[in-house]
C-alpha positions as CSV (number, residue, x, y, z in Angstrom):
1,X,11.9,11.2,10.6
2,X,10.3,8.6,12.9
3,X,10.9,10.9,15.9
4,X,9.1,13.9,13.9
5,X,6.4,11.9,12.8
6,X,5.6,10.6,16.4
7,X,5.4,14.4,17.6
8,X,3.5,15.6,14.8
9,X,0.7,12.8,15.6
10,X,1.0,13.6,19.4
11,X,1.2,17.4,18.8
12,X,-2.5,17.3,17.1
13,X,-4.3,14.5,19.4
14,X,-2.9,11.3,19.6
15,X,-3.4,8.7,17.3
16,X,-6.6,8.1,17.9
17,X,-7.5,11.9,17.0
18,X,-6.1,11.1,13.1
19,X,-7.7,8.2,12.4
20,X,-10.9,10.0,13.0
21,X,-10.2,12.8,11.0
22,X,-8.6,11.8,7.9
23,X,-8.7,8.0,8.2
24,X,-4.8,7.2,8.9
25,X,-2.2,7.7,11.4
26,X,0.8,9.5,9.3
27,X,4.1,7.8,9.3
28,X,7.4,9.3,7.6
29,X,5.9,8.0,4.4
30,X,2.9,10.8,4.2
31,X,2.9,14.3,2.8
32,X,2.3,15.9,5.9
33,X,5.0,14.4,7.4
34,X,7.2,15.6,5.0
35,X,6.4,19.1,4.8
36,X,6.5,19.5,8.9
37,X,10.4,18.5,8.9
38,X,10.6,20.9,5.6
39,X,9.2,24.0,7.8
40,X,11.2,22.8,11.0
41,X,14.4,22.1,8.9
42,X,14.2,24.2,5.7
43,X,12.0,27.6,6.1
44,X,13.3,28.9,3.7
45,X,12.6,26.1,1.1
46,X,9.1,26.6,2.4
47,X,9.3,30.0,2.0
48,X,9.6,29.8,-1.5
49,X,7.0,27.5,-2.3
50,X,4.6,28.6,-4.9
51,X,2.8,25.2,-5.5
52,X,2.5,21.7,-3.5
53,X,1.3,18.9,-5.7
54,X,1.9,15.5,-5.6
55,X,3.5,13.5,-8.9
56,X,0.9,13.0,-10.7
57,X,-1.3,16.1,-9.7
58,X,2.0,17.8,-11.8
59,X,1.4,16.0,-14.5
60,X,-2.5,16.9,-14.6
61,X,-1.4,20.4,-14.4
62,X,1.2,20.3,-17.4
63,X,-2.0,19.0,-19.5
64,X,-4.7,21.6,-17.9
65,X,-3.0,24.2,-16.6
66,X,-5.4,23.6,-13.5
67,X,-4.5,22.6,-9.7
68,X,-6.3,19.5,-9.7
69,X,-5.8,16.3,-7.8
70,X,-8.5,13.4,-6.8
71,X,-9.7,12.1,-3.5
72,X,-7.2,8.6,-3.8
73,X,-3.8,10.4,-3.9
74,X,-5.2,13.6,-1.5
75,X,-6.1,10.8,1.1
76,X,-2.6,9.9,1.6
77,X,-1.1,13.4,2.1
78,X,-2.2,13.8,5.7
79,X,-3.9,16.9,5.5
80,X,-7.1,16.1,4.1
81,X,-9.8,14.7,6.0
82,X,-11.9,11.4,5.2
83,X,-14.5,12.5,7.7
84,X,-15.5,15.5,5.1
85,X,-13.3,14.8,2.3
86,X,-11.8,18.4,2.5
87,X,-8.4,19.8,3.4
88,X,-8.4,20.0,7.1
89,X,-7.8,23.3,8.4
90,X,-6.4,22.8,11.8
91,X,-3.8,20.4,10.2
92,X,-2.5,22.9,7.8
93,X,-2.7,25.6,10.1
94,X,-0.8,23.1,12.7
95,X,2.3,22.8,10.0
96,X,2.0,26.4,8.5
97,X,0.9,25.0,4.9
98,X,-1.2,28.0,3.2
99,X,-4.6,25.8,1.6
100,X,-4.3,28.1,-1.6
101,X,-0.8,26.1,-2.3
102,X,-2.8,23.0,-2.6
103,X,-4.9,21.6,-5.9
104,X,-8.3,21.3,-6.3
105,X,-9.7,18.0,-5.3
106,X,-11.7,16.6,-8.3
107,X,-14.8,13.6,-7.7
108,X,-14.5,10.9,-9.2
109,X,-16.4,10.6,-12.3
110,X,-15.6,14.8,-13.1
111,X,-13.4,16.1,-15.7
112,X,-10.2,17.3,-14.3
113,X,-9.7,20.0,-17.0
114,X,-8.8,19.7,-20.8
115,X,-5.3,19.9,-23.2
116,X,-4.9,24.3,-23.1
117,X,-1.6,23.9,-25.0
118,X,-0.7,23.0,-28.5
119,X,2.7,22.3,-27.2
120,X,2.3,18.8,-26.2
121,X,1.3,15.9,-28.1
122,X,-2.3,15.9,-27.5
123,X,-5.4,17.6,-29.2
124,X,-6.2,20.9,-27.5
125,X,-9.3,20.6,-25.6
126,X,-8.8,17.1,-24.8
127,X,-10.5,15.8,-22.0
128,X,-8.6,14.8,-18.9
129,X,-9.7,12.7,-16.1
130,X,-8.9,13.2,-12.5
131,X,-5.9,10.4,-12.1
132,X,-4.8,8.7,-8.9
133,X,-2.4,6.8,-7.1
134,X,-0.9,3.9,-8.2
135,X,-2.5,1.3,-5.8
136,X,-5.9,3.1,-6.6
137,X,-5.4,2.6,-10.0
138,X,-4.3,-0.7,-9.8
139,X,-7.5,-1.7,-7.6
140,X,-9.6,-0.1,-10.7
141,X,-7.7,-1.9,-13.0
142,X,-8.9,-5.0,-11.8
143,X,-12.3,-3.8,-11.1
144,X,-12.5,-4.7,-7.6
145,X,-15.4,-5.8,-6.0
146,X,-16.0,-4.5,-2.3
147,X,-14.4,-7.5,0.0
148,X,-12.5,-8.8,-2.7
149,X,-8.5,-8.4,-1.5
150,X,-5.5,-8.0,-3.4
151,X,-1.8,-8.9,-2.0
152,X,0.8,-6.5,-4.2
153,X,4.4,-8.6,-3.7
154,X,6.6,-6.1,-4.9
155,X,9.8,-4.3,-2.9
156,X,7.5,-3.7,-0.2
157,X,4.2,-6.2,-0.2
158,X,0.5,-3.7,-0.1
159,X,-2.6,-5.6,0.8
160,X,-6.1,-3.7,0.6
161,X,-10.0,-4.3,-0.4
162,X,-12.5,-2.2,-1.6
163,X,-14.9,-0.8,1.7
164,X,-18.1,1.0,2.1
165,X,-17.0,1.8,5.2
166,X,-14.9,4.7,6.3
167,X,-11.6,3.5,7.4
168,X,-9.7,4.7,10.9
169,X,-7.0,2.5,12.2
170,X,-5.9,4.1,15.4
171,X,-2.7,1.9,15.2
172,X,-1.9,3.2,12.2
173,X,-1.8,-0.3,10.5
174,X,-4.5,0.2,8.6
175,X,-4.0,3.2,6.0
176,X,-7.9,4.4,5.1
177,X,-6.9,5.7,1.7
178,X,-10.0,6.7,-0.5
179,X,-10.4,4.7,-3.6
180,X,-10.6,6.4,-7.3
181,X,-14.3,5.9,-7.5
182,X,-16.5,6.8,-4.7
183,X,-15.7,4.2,-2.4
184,X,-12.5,3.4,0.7
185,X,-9.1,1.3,0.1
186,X,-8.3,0.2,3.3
187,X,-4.2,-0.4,3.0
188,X,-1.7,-2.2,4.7
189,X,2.4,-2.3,3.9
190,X,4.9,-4.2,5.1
191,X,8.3,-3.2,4.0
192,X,9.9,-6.5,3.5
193,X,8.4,-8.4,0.5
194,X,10.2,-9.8,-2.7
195,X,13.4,-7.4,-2.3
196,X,14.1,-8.8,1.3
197,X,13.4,-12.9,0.2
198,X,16.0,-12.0,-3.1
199,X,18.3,-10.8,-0.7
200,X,18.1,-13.6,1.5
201,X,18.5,-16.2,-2.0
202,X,21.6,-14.1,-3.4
203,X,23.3,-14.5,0.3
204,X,22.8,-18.0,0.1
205,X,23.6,-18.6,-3.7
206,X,19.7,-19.8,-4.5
207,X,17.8,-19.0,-7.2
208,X,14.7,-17.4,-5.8
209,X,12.6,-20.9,-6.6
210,X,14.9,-23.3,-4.6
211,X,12.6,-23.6,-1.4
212,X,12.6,-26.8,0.3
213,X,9.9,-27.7,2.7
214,X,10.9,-26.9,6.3
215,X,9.6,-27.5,9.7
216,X,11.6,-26.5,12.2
217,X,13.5,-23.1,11.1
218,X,12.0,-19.7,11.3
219,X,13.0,-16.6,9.2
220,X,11.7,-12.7,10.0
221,X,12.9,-10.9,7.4
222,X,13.2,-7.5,8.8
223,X,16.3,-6.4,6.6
224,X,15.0,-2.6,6.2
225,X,13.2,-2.8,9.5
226,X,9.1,-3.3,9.5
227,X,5.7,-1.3,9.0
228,X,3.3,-4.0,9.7
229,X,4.2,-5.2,12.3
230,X,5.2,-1.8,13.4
231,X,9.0,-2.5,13.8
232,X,10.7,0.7,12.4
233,X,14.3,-0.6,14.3
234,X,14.1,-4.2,13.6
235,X,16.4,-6.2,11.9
236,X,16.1,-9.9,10.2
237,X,16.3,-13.1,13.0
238,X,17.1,-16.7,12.5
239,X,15.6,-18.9,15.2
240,X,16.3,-23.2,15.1
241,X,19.0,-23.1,13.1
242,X,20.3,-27.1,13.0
243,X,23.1,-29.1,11.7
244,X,20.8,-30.0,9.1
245,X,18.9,-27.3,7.6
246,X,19.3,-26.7,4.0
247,X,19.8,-23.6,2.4
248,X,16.2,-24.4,0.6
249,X,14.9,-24.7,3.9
250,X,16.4,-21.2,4.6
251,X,15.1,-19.6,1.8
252,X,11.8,-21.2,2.3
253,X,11.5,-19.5,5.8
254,X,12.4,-16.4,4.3
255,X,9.0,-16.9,2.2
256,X,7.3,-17.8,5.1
257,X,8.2,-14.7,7.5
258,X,7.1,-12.2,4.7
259,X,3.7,-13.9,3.8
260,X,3.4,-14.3,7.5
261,X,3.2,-10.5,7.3
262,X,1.2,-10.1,4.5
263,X,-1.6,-12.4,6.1
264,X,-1.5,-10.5,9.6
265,X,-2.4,-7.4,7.5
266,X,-4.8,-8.7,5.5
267,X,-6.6,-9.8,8.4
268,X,-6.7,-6.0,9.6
269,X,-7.7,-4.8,6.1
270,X,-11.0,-6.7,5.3
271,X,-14.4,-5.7,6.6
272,X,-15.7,-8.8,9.4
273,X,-18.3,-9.5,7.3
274,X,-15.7,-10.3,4.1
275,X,-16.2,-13.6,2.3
276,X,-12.5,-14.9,3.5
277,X,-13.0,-17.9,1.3
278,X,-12.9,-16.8,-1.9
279,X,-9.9,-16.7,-3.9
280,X,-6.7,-13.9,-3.2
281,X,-5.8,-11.8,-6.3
282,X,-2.0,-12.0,-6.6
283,X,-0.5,-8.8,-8.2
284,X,2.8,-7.3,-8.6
285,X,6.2,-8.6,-9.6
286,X,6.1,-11.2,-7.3
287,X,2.9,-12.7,-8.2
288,X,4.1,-15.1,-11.0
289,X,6.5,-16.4,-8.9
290,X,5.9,-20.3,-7.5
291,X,7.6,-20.3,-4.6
292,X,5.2,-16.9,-3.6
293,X,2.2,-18.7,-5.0
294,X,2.7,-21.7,-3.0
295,X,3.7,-20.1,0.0
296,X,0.5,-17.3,0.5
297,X,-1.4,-20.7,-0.9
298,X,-0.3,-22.9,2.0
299,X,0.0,-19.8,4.8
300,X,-3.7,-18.5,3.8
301,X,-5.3,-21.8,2.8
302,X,-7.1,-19.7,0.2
303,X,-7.3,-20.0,-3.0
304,X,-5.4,-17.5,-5.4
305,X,-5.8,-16.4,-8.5
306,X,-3.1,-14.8,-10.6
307,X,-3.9,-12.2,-13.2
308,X,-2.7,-12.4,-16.9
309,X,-2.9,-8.9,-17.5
310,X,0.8,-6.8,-16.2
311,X,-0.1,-3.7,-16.4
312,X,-3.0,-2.8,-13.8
313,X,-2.1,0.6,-12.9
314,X,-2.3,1.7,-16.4
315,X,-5.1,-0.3,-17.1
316,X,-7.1,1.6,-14.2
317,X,-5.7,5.1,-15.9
318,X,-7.5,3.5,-19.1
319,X,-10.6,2.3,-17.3
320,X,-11.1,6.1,-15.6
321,X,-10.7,7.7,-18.7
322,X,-13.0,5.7,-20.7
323,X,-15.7,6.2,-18.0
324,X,-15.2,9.5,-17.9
325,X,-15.8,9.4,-21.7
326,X,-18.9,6.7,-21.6
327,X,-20.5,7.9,-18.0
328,X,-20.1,4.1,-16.6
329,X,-18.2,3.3,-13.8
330,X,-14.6,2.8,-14.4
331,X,-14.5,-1.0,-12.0
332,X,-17.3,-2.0,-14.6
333,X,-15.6,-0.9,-17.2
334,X,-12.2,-2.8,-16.1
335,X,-14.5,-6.0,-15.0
336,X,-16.2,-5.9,-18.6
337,X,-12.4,-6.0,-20.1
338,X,-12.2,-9.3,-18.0
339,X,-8.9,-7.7,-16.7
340,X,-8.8,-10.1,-13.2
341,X,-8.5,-13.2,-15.8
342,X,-6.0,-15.7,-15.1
343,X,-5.7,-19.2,-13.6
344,X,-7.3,-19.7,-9.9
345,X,-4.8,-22.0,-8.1
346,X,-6.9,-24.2,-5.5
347,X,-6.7,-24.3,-2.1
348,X,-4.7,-26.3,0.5
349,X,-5.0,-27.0,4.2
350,X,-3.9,-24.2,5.9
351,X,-0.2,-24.5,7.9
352,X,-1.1,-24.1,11.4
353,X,1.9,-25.3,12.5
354,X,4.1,-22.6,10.9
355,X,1.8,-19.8,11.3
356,X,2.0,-20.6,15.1
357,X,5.8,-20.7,14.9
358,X,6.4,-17.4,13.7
359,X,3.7,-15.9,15.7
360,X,5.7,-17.8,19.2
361,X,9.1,-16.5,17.7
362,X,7.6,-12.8,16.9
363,X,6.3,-12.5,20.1
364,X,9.6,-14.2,22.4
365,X,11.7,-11.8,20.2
366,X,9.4,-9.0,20.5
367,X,11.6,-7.0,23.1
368,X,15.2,-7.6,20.8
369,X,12.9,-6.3,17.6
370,X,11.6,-2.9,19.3
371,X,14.7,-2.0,20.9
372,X,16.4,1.1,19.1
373,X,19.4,0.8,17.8
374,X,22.5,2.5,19.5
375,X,23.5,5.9,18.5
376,X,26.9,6.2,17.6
């Protein structure tokens, strides 16, 4: 896949040439992407097709019986372009996808369809609103303010801010999703986040809180490879290992190396003229966690604030659907909930120190992490 994604991008212009058009630089990860090694691999499969929709443009289209998706989850397919927020013909035409297979792509704000059957458990002519994906919803859930960044520390880690401004990273770093309501959600991903520090605390019999401080030992926790930086054949290093570092100390670098991540694409996701003082909204399953709350602290030398409420994905749904039903704007209606509350963990003085470690390590070790691996 990372071969076929790398001709697909060249095939149609270069990097450059994407970003410009839809925003984004397709990986493996993106729709597109997908259904070019389908055609190239499976015709057949393709041949058959009668509908492409994404998860939750499905699930739209069991309530409506309409095609229907929204500009959020359409942004990260490949195929539709930011610059006119339409499907882009060249592209389909380029991977032999027919446009009439595709949804129609609903604005924000407009009724997706209603309930046409009695045979689910919903009133018939019910109104349905337009959906998204799940970091779009999440961002909507919180009612976020443009500038304002969230850091997602789940299996993988997602950091992204609302924009004005029409995304297009031509390193492909930078995802430039649409957001739900009218607006850009800038993205970045690293691959590594709380799956790869767990990992790294069950090898060394931890529990997941028993960092110690550490100064000298540094930790990249590449175990599935790395997005950002873009390090697809990397693998985890250890670098100044000594006859006395602790497993803490271990674990603690493990923490760093992954919020080291985070923080590089952060930096790539916020506008210049961000406010990159003000306090970073910790989300995802990660977020209540000390050890990560210390460490993007100390790393960022930010403030953070943690949310109470769990569920922000479904609380977006909830805001777009009462907006749709009140004419307001779904973020107001998520900020007027007070979803965002919870405690706002002060700043401390920013660790140089280790920030410049990892940065000397990443960059000694930078031919070792880029090499492919051997074919056997």
């Amino acid at each position: 896949m990372i071969w076929g994604d790398r001709c697909l991008v060249e095939e149609l212009g270069g990097p450059k040439a994407w970003a410009d058009r839809t925003g984004s630089v397709p990986g493996p990860s993106f729709t597109v992407t997908k259904w070019a090694w389908l055609a190239e691999n499976e015709p057949e499969a393709v041949r058959a097709t009668a509908a492409v929709r994404l998860p939750h443009d499905y699930l739209t289209e069991r309530l409506t019986g309409e095609g229907t998706t929204d500009r959020g989850d359409a942004s990260g397919t490949g195929w539709w372009a930011s610059t006119t927020e339409s499907y882009d013909e060249e592209t389909l035409a380029h991977v032999g996808l027919d446009p009439a297979l595709l949804p129609r792509v609903v604005r924000p704000g407009e009724v997706a369809g209603t309930v046409h059957t009695h045979d689910l458990p919903f009133s018939k002519g019910t109104l349905v609103a337009p959906g998204t994906g799940d970091n779009a919803a999440a961002a909507m859930g919180l009612g976020l303010r443009t500038g304002v960044p969230a850091l997602s520390l789940g299996t993988s880690g997602t950091v992204y801010a609302v924009s004005k401004r029409r995304p297009a990273d031509p390193t492909g770093t930078v995802a430039g999703f649409a957001d739900a309501h009218g607006d850009w959600l800038p993205l970045a991903c690293t691959l590594n986040c709380t799956q790869a520090v767990d990992r790294i605390a069950t090898l060394l019999g931890l529990d997941r809180e028993a960092v110690e401080p550490t100064t000298g030992v540094t930790l990249l926790p590449y175990l599935d490879g790395e997005r950002t930086p873009a390090l697809p054949h990397a693998s985890g290093l250890l670098h100044g290992l000594r006859q006395d570092t602790t497993a803490g100390q271990l674990l603690q670098a493990a923490y760093d190396g992954a919020v080291h991540s985070l923080l590089g694409a952060l930096d790539l996701v916020l506008d210049a003229d961000a406010d990159r003082s003000a306090p970073l909204l910790l989300i995802g399953g990660g977020a209540r966690g000390r050890a990560w709350q210390d460490t993007v602290r100390r790393l960022s030398g930010r403030p953070v604030q943690v949310p109470e409420a769990k569920e922000l994905v479904a609380l977006g749904a909830a805001a777009q659907a009462a907006g749709l039903l009140t004419g307001e704007d779904p973020a107001a209606v998520a900020r007027r909930w007070d979803t965002a509350r919870g405690p706002v963990l002060e700043a401390v003085e920013r660790d140089e120190a280790t920030l410049t470690r990892i940065a000397g390590v990443l960059s000694d070790a930078a031919p070792l992490l880029e090499r492919e691996p051997e074919r056997r």
